[in-house]
C-alpha positions as a printed Julia matrix, in Angstrom:
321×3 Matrix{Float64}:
   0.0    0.0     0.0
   1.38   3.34   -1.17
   1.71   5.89    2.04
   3.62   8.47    0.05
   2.37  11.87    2.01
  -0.61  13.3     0.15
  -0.33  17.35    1.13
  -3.92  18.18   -0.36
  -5.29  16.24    2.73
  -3.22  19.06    4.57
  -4.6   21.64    2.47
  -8.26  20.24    2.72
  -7.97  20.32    6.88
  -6.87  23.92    6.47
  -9.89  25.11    4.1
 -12.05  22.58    6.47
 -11.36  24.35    9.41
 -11.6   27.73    8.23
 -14.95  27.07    6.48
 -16.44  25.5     9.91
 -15.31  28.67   11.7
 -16.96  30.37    9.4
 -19.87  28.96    9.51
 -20.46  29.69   13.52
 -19.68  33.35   12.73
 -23.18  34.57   12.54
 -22.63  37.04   15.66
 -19.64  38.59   14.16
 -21.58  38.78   10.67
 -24.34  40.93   11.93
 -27.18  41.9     9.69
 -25.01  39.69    6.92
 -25.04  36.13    9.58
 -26.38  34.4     6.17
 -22.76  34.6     5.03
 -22.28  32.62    8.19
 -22.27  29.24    6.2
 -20.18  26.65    4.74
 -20.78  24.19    7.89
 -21.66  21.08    6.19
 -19.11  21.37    3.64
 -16.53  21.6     6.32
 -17.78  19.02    8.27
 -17.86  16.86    5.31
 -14.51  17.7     4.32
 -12.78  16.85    7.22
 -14.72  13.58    7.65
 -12.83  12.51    3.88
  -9.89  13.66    5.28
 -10.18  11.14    8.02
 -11.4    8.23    5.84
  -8.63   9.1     3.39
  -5.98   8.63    5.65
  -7.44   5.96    8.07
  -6.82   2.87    5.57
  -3.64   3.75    4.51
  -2.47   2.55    7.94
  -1.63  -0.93    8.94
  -3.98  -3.69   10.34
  -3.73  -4.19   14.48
  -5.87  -5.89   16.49
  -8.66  -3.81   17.27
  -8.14  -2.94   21.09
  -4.24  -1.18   20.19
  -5.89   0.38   16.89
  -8.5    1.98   18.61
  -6.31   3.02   21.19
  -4.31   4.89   18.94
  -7.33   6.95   17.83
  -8.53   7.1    21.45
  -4.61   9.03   21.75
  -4.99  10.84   18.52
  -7.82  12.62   19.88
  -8.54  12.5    23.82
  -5.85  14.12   25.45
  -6.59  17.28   23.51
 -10.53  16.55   24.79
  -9.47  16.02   27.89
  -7.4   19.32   28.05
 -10.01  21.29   26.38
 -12.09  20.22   29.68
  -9.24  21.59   31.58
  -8.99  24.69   30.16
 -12.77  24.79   30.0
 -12.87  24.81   33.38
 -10.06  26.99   34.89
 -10.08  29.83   32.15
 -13.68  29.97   30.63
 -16.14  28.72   33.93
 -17.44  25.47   31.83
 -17.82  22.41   34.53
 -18.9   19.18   32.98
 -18.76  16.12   35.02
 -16.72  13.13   33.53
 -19.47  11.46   31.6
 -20.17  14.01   29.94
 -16.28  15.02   29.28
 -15.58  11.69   27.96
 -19.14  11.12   25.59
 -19.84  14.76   24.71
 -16.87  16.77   25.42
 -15.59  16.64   21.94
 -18.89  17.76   20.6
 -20.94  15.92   18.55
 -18.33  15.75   15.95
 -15.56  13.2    18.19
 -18.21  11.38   19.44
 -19.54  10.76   15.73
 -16.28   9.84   14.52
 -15.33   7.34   17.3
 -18.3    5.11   16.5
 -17.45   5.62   13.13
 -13.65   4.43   13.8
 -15.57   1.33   15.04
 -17.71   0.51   12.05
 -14.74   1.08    9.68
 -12.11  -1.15   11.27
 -14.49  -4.26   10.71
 -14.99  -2.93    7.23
 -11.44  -2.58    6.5
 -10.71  -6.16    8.24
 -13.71  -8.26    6.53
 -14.07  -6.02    2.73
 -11.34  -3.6     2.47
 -11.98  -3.81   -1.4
 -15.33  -4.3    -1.4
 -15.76  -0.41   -0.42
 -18.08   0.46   -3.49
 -21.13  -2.05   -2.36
 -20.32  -0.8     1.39
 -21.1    2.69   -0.14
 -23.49   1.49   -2.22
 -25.6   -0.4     0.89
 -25.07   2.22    2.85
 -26.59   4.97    0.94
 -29.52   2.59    0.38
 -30.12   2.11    4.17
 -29.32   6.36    4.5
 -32.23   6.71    2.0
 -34.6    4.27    3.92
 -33.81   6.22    7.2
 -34.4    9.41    5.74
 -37.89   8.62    3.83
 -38.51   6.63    7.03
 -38.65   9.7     8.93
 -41.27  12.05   10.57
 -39.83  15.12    9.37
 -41.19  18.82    9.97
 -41.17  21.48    7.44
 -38.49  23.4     9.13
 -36.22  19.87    9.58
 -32.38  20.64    8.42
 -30.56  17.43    7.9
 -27.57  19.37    8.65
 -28.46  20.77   11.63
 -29.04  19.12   15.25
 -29.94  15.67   13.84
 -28.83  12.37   14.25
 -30.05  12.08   10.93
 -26.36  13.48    9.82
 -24.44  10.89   12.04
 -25.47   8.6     9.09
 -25.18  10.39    5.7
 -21.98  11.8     6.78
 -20.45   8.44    6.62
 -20.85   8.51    3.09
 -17.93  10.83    2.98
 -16.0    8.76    4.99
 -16.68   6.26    2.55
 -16.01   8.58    0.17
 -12.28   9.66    1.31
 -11.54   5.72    1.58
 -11.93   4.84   -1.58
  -9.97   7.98   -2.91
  -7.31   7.11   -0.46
  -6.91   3.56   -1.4
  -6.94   3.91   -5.03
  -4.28   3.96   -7.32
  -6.15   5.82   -9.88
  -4.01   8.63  -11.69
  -6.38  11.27  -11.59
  -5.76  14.07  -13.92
  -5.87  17.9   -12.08
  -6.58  20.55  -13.92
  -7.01  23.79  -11.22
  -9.41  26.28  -13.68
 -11.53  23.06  -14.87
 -11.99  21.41  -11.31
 -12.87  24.92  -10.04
 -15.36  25.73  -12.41
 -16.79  22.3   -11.53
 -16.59  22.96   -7.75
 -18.33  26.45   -8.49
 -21.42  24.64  -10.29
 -21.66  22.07   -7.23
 -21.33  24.38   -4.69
 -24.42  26.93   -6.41
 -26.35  23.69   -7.15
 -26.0   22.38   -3.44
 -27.41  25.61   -2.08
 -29.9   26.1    -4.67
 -31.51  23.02   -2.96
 -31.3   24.02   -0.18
 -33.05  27.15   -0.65
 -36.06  25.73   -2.35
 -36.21  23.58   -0.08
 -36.27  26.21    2.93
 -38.83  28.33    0.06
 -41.12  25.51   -1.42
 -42.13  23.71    1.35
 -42.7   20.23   -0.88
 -39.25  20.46   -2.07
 -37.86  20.1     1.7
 -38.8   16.34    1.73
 -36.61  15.93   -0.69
 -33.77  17.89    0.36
 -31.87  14.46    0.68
 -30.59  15.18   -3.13
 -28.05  17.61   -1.69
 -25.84  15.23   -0.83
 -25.27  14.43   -4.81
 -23.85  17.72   -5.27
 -22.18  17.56   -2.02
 -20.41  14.44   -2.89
 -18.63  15.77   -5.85
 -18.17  19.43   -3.38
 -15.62  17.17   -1.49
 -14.7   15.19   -4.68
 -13.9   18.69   -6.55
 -12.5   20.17   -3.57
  -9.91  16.96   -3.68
  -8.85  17.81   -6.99
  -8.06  21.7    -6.8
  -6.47  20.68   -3.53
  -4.09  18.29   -6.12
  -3.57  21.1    -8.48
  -0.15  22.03   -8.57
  -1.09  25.99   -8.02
  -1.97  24.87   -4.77
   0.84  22.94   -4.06
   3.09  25.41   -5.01
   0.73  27.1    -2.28
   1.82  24.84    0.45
   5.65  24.14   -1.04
   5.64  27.99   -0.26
   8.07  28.86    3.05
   4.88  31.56    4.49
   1.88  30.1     2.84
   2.71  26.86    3.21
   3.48  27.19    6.99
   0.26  28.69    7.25
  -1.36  25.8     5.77
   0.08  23.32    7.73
  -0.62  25.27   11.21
  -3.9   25.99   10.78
  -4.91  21.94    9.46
  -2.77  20.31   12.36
  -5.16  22.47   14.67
  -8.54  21.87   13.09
  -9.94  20.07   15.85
  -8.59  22.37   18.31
  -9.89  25.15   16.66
 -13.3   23.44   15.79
 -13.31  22.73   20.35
 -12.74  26.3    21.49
 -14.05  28.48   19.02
 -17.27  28.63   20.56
 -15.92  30.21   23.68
 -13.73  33.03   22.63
 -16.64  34.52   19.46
 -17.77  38.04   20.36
 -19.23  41.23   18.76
 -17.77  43.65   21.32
 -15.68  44.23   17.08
 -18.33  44.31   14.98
 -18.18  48.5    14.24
 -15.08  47.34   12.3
 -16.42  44.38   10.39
 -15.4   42.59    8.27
 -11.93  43.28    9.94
 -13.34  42.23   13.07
 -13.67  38.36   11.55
  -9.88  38.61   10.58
  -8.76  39.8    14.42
 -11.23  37.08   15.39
  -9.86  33.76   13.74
  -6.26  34.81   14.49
  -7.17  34.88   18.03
  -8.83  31.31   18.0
  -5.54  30.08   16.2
  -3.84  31.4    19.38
  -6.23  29.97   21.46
  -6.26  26.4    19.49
  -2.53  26.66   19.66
  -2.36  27.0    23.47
  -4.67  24.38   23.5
  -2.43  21.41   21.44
   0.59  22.7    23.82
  -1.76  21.44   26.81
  -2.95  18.81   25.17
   0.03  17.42   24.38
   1.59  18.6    27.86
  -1.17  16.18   29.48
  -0.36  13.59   27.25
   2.89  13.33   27.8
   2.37  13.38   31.36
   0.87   9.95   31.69
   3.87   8.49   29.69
   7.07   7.22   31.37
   9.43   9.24   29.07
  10.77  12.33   30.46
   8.8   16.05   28.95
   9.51  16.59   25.63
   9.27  20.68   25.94
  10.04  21.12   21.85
   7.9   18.65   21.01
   5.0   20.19   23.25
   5.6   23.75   21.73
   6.48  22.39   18.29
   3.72  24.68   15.83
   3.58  23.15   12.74
């Protein structure tokens, strides 16, 4: 199995986390919150991320693989908690730190970690009928449903712990496959243009025509070949002269190793105490969550080490990118 670095997974966390950022922004929008968007197309990005990289590993048994996902991503929950509590008031007791305390996000992908492993150990090439199955049983769920005519499938739903999986799914078989895909950055954009207007066009007739919203469910065609498109301009060599840049690239890189920082304590530190100089004031705003997110992975990884035998690895802790 090939596990040559692919950098447009970095470059995908970076746009992922900057596009969910943006998308809890409505009090620093103002009047404009509707440009507060983008949610579901982050979310979805980072979940192909994950299911990109996740088979490119080796097989373990399934106690020390999970474990190494439990490492990957609970000692920065677990700090987050800590912080939580000493800096910004927030006391949760421990069931709630360890089920919840990543948002709904960690706790979706854990059980997703789960589902995968046993596909990856029983039909690791059978991924195309697993997709194919599961958007079946998403589609059955869905028209299952008693729905209201204000119901979001993107919003507080456990509805979306299922058709996100699809991109999972999605990022899987990308990552896996040896297909030589051919990148062309003004083509693929064009193409991610069209599915990004198409995606929200259905979702506004939806929110407009209230007979459309039952079928709001289509979305996720367009928003299949969003993250598909967004995977090839990521591959286009302007953008990876992007990130093979010393001060863009850097950039890059810091902001995707801290998207799930940034995704934890974002929701603490927004304010519109700067709106009388927007848009400026969304600038000032994610640099300060990058500071925050930042001070976050140091603690994180101070706690982590912590619990280890090894003595404190101090550059290691502070390391940025």
């Amino acid at each position: 199995m090939n596990k040559t670095r692919d950098i447009s997974i970095d470059i995908l966390k970076c746009i992922a986390a900057i596009v969910i950022t943006n998308s809890h922004m409505e009090l620093l929008y103002g009047k404009y919150n509707a440009l507060a968007t983008g949610g579901a197309i982050g979310d979805v990005l980072f979940f192909f991320c994950s299911g990109f990289t996740l088979f490119l590993g080796k097989m373990e048994r399934f106690d020390n693989w999970y474990k190494r996902r439990i490492n990957r991503i609970y000692p920065t929950v677990f700090a987050w908690a800590i912080m939580g509590a000493f800096i910004f008031g927030y006391h949760y007791d421990m069931k709630h730190t360890i089920i919840h305390g990543g948002g709904w996000f960690v706790t979706c992908i854990m059980i997703y970690y789960v589902v995968l492993y046993f596909i990856q150990y029983l039909m690791p090439h059978k991924l195309k009928w697993v997709f194919g199955i599961s958007s079946i049983l998403i589609l059955v769920w869905y028209l299952a449903m008693n729905r209201t005519a204000d119901y979001n499938m993107y919003g507080a739903t456990y509805f979306k712990w299922g058709h996100y999986f699809l991109f999972m799914l999605q990022g899987a078989m990308l990552g896996i496959s040896q297909k030589k895909w051919k990148f062309s950055f003004t083509s693929d954009l064009l193409k991610l243009s069209g599915c990004i207007i198409l995606y929200y066009m259905i979702l506004f007739a939806g929110r407009k025509i209230e007979p459309l919203n039952d079928w709001q469910i289509i979305s996720l065609i367009p928003l299949l070949y969003i993250t598909f498109y967004f995977y090839k301009v990521c591959n286009s060599e302007v953008l990876k002269q992007c990130y093979r840049h010393p001060i863009t690239g850097w950039w890059i890189k810091f902001i995707g190793g801290l998207c799930l920082e940034i995704y934890l304590i974002q929701g603490a530190l927004f304010t519109d105490k700067m709106n009388s100089i927007f848009p400026l004031n969304l600038f000032i705003m994610f640099f300060i969550i990058l500071i925050g997110a930042y001070m976050l992975r140091c603690l994180s990884r101070l706690f982590a080490q912590t619990f280890r035998t090894q003595e404190y690895d101090w550059k290691e802790i502070i390391k940025m990118t």
